[in-house]
Backbone as a chain_set.jsonl record, in Angstrom:
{"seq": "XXXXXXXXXXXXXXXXXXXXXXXXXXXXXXXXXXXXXXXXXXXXXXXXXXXXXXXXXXXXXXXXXXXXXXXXXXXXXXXXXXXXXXXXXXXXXXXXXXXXXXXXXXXXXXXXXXXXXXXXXXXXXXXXXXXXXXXXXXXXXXXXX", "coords": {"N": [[0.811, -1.187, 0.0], [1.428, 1.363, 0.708], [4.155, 3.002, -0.899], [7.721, 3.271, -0.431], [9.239, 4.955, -2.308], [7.327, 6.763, -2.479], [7.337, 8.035, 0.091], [6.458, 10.509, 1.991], [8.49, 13.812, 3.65], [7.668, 13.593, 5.882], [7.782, 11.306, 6.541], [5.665, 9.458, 6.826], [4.531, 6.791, 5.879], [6.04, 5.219, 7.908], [5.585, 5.653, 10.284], [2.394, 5.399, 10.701], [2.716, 2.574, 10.737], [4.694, 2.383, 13.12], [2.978, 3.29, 14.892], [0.89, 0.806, 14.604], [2.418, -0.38, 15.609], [2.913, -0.123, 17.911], [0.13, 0.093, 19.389], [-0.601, -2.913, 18.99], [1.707, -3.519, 21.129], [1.113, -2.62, 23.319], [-1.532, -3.464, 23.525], [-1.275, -5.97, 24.059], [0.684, -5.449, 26.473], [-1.096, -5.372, 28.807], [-3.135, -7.364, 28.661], [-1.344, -9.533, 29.429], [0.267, -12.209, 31.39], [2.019, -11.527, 34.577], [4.487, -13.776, 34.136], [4.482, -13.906, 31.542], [4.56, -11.105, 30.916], [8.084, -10.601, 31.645], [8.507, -12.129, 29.915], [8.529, -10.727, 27.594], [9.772, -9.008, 28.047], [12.568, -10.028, 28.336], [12.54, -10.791, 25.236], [12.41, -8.219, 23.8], [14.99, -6.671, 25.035], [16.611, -8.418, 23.661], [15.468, -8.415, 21.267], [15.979, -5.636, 20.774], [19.318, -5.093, 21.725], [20.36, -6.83, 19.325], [19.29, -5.148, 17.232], [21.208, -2.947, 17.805], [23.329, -3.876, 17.375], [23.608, -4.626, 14.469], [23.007, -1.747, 13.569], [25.383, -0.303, 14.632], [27.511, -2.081, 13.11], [26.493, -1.435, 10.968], [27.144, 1.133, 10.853], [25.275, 3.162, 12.029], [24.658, 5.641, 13.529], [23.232, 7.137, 15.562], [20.959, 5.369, 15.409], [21.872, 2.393, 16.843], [22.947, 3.947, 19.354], [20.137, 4.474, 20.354], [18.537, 2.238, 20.408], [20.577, 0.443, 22.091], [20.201, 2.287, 24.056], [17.425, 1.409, 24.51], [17.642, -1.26, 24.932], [19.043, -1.34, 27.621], [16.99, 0.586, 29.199], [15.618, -1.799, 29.581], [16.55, -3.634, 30.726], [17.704, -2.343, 33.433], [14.749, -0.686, 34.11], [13.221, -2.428, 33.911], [13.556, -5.619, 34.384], [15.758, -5.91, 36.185], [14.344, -3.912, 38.432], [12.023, -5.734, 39.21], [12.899, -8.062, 40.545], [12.875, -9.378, 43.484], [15.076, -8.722, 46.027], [14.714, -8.911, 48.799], [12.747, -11.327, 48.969], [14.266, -12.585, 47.092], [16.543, -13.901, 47.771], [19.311, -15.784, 46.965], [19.074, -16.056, 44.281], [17.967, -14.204, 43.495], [19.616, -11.925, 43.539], [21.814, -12.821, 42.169], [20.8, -12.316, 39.796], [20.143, -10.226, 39.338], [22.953, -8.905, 39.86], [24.067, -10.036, 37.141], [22.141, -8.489, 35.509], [23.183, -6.03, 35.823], [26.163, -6.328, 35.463], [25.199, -6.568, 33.196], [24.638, -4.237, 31.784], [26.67, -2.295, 31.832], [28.424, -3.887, 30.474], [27.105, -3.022, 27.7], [27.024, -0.568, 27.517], [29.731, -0.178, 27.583], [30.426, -1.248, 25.097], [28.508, 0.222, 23.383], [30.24, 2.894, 23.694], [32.73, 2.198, 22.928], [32.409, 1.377, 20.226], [32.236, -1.599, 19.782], [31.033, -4.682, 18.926], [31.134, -7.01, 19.213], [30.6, -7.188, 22.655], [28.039, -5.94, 22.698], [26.938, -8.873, 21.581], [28.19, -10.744, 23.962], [26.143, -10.149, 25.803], [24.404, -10.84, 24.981], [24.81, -13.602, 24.773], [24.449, -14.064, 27.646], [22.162, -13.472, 27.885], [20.15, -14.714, 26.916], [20.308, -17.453, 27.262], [18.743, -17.399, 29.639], [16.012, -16.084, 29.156], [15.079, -18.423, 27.313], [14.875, -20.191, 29.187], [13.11, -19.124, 31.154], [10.96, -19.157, 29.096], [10.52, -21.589, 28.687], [9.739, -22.4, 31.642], [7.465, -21.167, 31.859], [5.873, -22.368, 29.385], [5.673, -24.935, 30.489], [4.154, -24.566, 32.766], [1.978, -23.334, 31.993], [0.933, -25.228, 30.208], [0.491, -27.32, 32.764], [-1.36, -25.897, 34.207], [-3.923, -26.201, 31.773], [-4.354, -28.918, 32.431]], "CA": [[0.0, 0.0, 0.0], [2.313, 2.444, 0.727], [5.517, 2.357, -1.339], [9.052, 3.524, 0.123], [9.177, 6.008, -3.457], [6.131, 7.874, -2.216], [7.044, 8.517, 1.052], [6.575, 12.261, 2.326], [9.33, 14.029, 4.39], [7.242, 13.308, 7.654], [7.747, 9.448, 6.967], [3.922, 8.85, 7.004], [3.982, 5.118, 6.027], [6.615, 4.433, 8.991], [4.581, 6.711, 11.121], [1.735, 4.543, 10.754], [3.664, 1.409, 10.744], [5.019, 2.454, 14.378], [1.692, 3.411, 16.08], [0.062, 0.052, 14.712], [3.169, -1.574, 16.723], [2.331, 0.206, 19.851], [-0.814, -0.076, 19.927], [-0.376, -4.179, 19.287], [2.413, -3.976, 22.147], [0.186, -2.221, 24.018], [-2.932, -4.43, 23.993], [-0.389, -7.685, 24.174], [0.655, -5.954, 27.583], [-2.57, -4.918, 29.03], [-3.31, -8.535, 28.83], [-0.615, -10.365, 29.739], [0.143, -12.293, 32.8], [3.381, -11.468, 35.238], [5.12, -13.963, 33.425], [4.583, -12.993, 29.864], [5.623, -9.882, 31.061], [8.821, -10.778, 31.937], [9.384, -12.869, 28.954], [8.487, -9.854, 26.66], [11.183, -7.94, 28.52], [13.38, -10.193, 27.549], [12.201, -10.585, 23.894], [12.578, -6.608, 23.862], [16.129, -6.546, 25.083], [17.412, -9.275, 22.895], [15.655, -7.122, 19.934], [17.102, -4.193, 21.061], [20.627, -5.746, 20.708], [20.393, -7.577, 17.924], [19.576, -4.169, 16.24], [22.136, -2.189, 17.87], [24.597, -4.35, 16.551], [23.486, -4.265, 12.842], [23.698, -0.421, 13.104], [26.379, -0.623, 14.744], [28.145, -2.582, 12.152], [26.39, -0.293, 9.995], [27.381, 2.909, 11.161], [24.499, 3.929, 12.01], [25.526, 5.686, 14.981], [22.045, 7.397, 16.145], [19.749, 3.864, 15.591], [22.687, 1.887, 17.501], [22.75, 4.82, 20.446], [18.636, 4.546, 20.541], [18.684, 0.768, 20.732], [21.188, 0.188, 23.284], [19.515, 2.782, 25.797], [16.448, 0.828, 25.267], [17.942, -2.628, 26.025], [19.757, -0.698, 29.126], [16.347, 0.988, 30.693], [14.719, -2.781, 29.783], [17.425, -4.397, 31.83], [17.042, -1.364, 34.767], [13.806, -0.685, 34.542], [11.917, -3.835, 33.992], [14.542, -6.804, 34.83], [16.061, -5.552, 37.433], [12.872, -3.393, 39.595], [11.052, -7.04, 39.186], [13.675, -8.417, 41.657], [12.776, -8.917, 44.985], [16.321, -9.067, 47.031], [14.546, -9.654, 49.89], [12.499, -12.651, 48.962], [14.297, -13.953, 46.02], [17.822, -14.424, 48.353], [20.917, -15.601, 45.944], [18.762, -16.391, 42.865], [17.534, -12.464, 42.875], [20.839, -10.916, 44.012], [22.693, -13.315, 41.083], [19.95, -11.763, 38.923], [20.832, -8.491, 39.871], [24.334, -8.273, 39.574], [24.156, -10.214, 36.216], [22.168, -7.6, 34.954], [23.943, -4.884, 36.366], [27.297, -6.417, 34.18], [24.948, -6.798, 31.364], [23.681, -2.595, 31.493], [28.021, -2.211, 32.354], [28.853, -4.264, 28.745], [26.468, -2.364, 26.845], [27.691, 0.817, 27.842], [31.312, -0.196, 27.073], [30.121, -1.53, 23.759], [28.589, 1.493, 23.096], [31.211, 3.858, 23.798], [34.1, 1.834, 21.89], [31.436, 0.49, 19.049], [32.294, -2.976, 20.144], [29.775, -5.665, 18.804], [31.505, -8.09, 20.548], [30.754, -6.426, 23.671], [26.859, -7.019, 22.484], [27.026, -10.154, 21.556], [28.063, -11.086, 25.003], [25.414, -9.442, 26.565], [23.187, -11.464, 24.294], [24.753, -15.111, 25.134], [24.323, -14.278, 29.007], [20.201, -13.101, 28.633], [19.214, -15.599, 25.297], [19.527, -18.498, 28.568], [17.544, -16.946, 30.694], [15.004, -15.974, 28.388], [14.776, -19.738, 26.68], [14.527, -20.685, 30.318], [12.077, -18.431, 31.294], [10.076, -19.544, 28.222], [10.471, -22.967, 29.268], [8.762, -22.526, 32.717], [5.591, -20.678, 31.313], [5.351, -23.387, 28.796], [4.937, -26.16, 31.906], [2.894, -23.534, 33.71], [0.333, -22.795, 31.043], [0.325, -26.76, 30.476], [-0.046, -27.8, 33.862], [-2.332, -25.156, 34.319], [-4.405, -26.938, 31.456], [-4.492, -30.557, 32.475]], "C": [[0.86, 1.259, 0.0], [4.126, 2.018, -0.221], [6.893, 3.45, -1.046], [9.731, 4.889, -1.119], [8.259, 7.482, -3.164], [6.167, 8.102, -1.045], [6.827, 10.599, 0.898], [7.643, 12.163, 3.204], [9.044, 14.175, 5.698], [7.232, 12.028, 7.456], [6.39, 8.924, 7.08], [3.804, 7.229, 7.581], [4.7, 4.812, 7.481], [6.039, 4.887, 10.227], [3.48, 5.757, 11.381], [1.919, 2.856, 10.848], [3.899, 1.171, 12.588], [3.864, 2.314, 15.219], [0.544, 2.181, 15.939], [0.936, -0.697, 15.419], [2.906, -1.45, 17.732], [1.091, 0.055, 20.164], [-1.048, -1.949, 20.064], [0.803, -4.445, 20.741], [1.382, -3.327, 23.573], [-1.179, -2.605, 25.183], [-2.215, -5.672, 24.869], [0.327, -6.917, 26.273], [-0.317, -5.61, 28.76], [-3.094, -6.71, 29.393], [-2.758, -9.252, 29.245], [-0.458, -10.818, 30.678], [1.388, -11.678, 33.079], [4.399, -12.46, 34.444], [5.578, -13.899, 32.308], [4.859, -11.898, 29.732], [6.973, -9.8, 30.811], [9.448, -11.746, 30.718], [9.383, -11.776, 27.779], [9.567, -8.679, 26.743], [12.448, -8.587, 28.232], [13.83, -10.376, 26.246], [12.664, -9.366, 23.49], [13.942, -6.432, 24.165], [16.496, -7.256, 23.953], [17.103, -8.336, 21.554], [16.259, -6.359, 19.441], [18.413, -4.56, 20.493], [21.136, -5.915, 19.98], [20.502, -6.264, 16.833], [20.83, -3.431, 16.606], [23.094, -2.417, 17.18], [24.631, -4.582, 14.994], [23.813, -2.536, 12.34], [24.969, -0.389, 13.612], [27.208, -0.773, 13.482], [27.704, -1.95, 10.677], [26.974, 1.11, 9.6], [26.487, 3.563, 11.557], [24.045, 4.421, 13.349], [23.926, 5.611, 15.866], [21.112, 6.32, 16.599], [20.744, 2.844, 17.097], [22.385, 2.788, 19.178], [21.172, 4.378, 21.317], [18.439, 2.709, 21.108], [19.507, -0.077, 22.158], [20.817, 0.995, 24.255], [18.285, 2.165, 26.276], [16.867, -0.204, 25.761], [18.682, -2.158, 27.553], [18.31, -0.148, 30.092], [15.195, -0.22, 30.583], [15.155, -3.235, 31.14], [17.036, -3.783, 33.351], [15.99, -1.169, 35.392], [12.833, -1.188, 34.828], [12.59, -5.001, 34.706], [14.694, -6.809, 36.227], [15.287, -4.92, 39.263], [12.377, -4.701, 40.018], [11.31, -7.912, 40.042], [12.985, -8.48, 42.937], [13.741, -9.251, 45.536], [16.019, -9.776, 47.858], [14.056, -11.201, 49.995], [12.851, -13.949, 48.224], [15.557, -14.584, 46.493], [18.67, -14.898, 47.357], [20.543, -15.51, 44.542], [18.635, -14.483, 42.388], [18.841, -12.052, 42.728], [22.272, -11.343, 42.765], [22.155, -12.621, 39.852], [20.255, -10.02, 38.731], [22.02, -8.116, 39.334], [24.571, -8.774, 38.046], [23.508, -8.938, 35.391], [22.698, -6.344, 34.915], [25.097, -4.861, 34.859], [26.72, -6.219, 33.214], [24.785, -4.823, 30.899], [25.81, -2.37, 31.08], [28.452, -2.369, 30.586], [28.301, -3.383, 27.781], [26.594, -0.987, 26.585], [29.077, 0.662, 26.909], [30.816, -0.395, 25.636], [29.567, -0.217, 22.643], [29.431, 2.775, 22.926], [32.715, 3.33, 23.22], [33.366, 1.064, 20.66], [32.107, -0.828, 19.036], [31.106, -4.043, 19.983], [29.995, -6.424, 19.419], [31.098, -8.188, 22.056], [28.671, -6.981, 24.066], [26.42, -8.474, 22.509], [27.596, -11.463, 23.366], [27.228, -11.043, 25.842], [24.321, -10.192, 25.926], [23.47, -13.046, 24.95], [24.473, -14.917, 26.818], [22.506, -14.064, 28.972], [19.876, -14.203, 27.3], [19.03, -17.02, 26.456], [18.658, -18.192, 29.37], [15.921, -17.017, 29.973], [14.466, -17.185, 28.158], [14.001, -20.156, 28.563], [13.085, -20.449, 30.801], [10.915, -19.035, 30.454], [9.803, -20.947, 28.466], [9.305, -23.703, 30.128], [7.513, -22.07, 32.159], [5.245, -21.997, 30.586], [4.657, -24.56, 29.544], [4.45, -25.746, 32.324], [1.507, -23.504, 33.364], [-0.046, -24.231, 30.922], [-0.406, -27.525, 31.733], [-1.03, -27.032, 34.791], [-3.679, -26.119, 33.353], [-5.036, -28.352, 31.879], [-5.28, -30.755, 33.963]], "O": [[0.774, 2.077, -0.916], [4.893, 1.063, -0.104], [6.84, 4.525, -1.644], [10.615, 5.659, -0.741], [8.413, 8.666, -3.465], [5.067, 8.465, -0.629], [7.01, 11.472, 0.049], [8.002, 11.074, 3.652], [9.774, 14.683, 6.55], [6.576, 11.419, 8.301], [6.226, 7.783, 7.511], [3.429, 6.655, 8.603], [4.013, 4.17, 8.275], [6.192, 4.18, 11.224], [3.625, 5.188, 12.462], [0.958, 2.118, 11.062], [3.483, 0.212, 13.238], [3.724, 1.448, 16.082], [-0.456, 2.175, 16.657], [0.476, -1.711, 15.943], [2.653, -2.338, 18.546], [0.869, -0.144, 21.359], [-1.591, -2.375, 21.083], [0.724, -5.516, 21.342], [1.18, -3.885, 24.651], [-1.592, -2.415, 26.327], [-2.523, -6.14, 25.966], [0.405, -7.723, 27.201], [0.245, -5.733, 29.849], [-3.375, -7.025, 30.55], [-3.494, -10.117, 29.721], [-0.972, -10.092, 31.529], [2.014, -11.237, 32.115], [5.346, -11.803, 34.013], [6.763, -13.843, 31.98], [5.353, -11.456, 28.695], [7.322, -9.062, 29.889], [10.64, -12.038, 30.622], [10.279, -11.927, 26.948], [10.008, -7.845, 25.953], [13.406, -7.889, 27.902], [15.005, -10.249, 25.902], [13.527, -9.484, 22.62], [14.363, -5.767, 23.219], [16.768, -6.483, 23.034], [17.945, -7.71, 20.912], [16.848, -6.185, 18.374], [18.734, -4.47, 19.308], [22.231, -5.439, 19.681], [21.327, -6.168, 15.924], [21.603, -3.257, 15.664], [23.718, -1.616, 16.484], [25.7, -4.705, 14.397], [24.445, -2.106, 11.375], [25.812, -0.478, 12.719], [27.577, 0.214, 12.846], [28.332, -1.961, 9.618], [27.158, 1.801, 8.598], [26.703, 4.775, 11.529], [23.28, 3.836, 14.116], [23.477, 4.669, 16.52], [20.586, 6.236, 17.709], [20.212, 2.703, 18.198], [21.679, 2.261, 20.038], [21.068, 4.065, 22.503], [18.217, 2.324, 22.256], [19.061, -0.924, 22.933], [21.02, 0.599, 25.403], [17.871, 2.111, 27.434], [16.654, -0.39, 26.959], [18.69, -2.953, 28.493], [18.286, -0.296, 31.314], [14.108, -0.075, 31.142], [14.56, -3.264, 32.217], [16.366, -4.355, 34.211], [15.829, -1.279, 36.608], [11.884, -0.884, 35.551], [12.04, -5.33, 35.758], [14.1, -7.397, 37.131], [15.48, -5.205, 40.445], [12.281, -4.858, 41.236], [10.41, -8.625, 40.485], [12.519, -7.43, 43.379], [13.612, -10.446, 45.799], [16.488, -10.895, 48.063], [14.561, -12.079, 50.695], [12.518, -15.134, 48.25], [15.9, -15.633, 45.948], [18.762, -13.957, 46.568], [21.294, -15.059, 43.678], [19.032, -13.825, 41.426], [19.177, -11.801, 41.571], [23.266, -10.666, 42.5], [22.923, -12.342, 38.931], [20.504, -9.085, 37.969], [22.181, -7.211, 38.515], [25.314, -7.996, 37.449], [24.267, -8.343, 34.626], [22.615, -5.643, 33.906], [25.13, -4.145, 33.858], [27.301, -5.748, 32.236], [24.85, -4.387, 29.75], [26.095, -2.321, 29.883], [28.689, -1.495, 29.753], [29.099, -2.943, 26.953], [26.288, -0.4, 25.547], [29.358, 1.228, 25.853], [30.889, 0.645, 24.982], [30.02, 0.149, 21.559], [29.214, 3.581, 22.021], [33.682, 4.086, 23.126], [33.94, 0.073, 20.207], [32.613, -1.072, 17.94], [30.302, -4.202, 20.901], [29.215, -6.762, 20.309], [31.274, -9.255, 22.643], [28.145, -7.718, 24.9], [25.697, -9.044, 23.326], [27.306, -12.639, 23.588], [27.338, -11.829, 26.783], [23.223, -10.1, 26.476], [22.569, -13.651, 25.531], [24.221, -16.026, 27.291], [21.748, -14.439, 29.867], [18.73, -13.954, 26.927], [17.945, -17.587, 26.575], [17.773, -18.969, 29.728], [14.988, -17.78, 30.225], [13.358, -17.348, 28.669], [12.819, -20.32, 28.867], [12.161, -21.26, 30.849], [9.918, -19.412, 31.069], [8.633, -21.325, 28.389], [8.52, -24.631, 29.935], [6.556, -22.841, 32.084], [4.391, -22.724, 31.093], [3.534, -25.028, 29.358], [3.618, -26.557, 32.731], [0.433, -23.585, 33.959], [-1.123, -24.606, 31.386], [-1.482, -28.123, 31.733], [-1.42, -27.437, 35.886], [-4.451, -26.755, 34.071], [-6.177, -28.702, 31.578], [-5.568, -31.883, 34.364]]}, "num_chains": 1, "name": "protein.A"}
């Protein structure tokens, strides 16, 4: 429908493109339980990433910049808040400081355009995540049965 020739210099089509994503991320977390939360936060980082490091390796300094602050206030603001120190005792506090290093790498990576730097930061949360996805899967099943 829209073709990439005919844009206007306000970006229309991507304009509309964006606000049908938010409003689908939107609904999706409006609905969701606590755990599908938490797996969408990590879905959302790993995204994040993944792009940084294509601009990145692009050059494309600004997209790269934008990308890595969101996987940094996922990690901070969602990951990390979600913690309870007090009740989750070594599992939280391992949780914690892992993400801590991971916000730490992403920074450095950022500030010496280091993909490598990414890419680490991806093999330490892509287990978790799988994991994470794991448990819901037996949850929602044995919820079922």
């Amino acid at each position: 429908m829209f073709n990439s020739a005919l844009s206007t210099p306000f970006n229309r089509p991507q304009h509309f493109a964006n606000a049908y994503r938010q409003v689908g991320v939107e609904t999706g977390v409006a609905s969701a339980s606590p755990h599908l939360l938490v797996l969408m936060l990590y879905d959302g980082c790993l995204e994040s990433i993944g792009r940084a490091r294509v601009a990145m390796v692009g050059g494309a300094i600004e997209v790269k910049c934008a990308q890595i602050s969101r996987a940094v206030r996922i990690l901070e603001e969602g990951l990390k808040c979600a913690l309870d120190l007090a009740a989750g005792g070594e599992l939280a506090e391992n949780l914690h400081n892992l993400y801590a290093y991971c916000v730490l790498q992403l920074t450095r990576g950022n500030l010496r355009n280091d993909p490598a730097l990414l890419v680490e930061v991806e093999r330490l949360i892509r287990p978790l995540r799988d994991a994470w996805a794991a448990i819901g899967a037996k949850v929602s099943h044995g919820a079922a049965a």
